[in-house]
N, C-alpha and C positions, 0 to 999 in steps of 0.2 A: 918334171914339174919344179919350178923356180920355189927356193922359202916362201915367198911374196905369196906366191897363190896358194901354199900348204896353209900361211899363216891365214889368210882368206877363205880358204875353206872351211880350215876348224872353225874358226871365228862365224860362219854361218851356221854350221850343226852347232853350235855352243847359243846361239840366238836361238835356233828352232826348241832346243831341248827346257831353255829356260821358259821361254813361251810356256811351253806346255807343262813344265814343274808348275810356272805360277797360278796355272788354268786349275791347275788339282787342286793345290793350295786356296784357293776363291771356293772351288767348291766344296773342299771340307769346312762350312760353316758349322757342324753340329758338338758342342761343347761337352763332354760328358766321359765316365769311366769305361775301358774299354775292356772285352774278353778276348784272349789268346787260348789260342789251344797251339802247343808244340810236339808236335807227334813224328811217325818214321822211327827207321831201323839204326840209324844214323849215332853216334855218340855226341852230345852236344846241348840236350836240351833241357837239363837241368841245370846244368851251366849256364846258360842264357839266361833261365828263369834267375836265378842268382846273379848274373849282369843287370837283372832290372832290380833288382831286390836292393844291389847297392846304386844304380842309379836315384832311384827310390829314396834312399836314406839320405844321398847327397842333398837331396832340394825339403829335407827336413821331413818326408814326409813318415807317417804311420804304418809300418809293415808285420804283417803276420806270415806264417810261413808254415806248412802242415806234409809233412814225408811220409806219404804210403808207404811200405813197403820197406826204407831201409831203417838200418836201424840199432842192430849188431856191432859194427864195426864205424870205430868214430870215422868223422870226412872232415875235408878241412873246414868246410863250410860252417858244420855244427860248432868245429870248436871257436871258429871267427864270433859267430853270431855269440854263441854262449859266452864267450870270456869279455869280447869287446863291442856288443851289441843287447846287449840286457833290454832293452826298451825292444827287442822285437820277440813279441812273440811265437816259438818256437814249439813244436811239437812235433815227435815221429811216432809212429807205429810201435816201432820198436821189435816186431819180431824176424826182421831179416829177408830177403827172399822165398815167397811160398815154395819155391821147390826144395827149399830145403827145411823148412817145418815139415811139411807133409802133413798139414792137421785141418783138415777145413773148417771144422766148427770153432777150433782155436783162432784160426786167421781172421773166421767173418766177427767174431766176438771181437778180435782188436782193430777191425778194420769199422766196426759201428763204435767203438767208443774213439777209436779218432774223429770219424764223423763229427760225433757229439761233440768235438773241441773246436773242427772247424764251420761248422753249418753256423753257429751264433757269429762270429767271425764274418761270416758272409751277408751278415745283416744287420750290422753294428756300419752305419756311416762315418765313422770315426773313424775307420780303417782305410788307409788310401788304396793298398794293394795286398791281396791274397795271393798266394801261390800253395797250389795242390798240385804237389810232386808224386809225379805216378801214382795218382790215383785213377787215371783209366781204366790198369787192370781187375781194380777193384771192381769196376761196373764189368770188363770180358768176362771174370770170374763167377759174377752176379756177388761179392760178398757185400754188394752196397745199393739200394733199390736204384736203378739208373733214372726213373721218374723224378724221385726225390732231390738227385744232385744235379739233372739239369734245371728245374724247377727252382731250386735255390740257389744258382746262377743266373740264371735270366732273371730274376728278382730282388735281385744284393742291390743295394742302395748307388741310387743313378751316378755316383762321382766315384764311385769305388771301383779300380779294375781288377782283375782276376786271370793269373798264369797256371793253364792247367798244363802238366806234361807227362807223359807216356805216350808207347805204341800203340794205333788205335784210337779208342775215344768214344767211337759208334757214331751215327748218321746224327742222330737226335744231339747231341753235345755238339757237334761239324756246325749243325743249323743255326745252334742259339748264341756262338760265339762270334767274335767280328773278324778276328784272322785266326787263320789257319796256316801256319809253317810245317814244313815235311821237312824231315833231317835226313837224307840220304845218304847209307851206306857204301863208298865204294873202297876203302882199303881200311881197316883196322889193325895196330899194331897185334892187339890182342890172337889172334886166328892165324897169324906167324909166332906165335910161340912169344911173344913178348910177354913181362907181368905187366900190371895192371903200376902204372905210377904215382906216388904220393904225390898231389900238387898237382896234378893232369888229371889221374881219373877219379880219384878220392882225395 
């Protein structure tokens, strides 16, 4: 095949494909905040939530931001947001991964009074974006009524959108959010004997 006709064929899948970007783009007419759920076994989805979080900030907008689970050990994120993000709203749990409290009634006790920091949060219109970082396992666990917190996502104020992430999530959360990503596990430095990186994984 001559350049001429390589040049000739892209140039018609590149016609087809725009075609049909623009057909999507006509019919996303609906203006409004959206819900994500990023879930999977995969390393990666808190990072992203933190990709929107400073996308977010770039266009001036309003961010809160609430960490099930960790909490123990600084990450760079907290320290970014704490020293050079003061206007975002910030909270973690704080007691570290449940396997290693070992306390249940201590974990659902801090896992409802974060609740209580971000359920108003989720219904203040003022806030452009929420993110609730792994707090899925909160609902597997049951330490958070699962009713409640999809109820007050599907109910947070029409412009507001909302980055849930953990593995999991349950059907009832899958339903009432608008995309769903799965982070897919296939090689992790960690399970070769690698640590864990400052700047990569914390």
């Amino acid at each position: 095949m001559t350049d001429s006709h390589k040049n000739d064929k892209h140039k018609a899948a590149m016609e087809k494909q725009k075609t049909k970007v623009d057909n999507n783009i006509e019919r996303a007419d609906e203006e409004r905040g959206v819900a994500l759920l990023l879930t999977g076994n995969g390393k990666g989805k808190s990072s992203s939530a933190f990709g929107m979080v400073m996308r977010a900030l770039g266009y001036g907008q309003k961010v809160a931001v609430i960490q099930f689970i960790k909490g123990e050990q600084l990450s760079g994120e907290e320290i970014y947001l704490r020293e050079k993000c003061p206007e975002v709203a910030f909270y973690q749990m704080g007691t570290g991964f449940t396997w290693n409290t070992q306390d249940r009634s201590g974990d659902i006790a801090a896992a409802e009074k974060t609740w209580a920091f971000a359920k108003p949060l989720l219904q203040d219109p003022s806030i452009d974006l929420v993110v609730l970082d792994e707090i899925t396992y909160m609902l597997a666990y049951k330490y958070l009524d699962e009713d409640e917190v999809v109820t007050t996502i599907n109910q947070r104020p029409r412009e507001q959108s909302v980055v849930v992430t953990g593995r999991g999530g349950g059907t009832a959360l899958r339903d009432v959010v608008d995309t769903v990503s799965e982070v897919k596990d296939i090689k992790h430095a960690f399970t070769s004997g690698i640590k864990a990186r400052k700047g990569v994984d914390f």
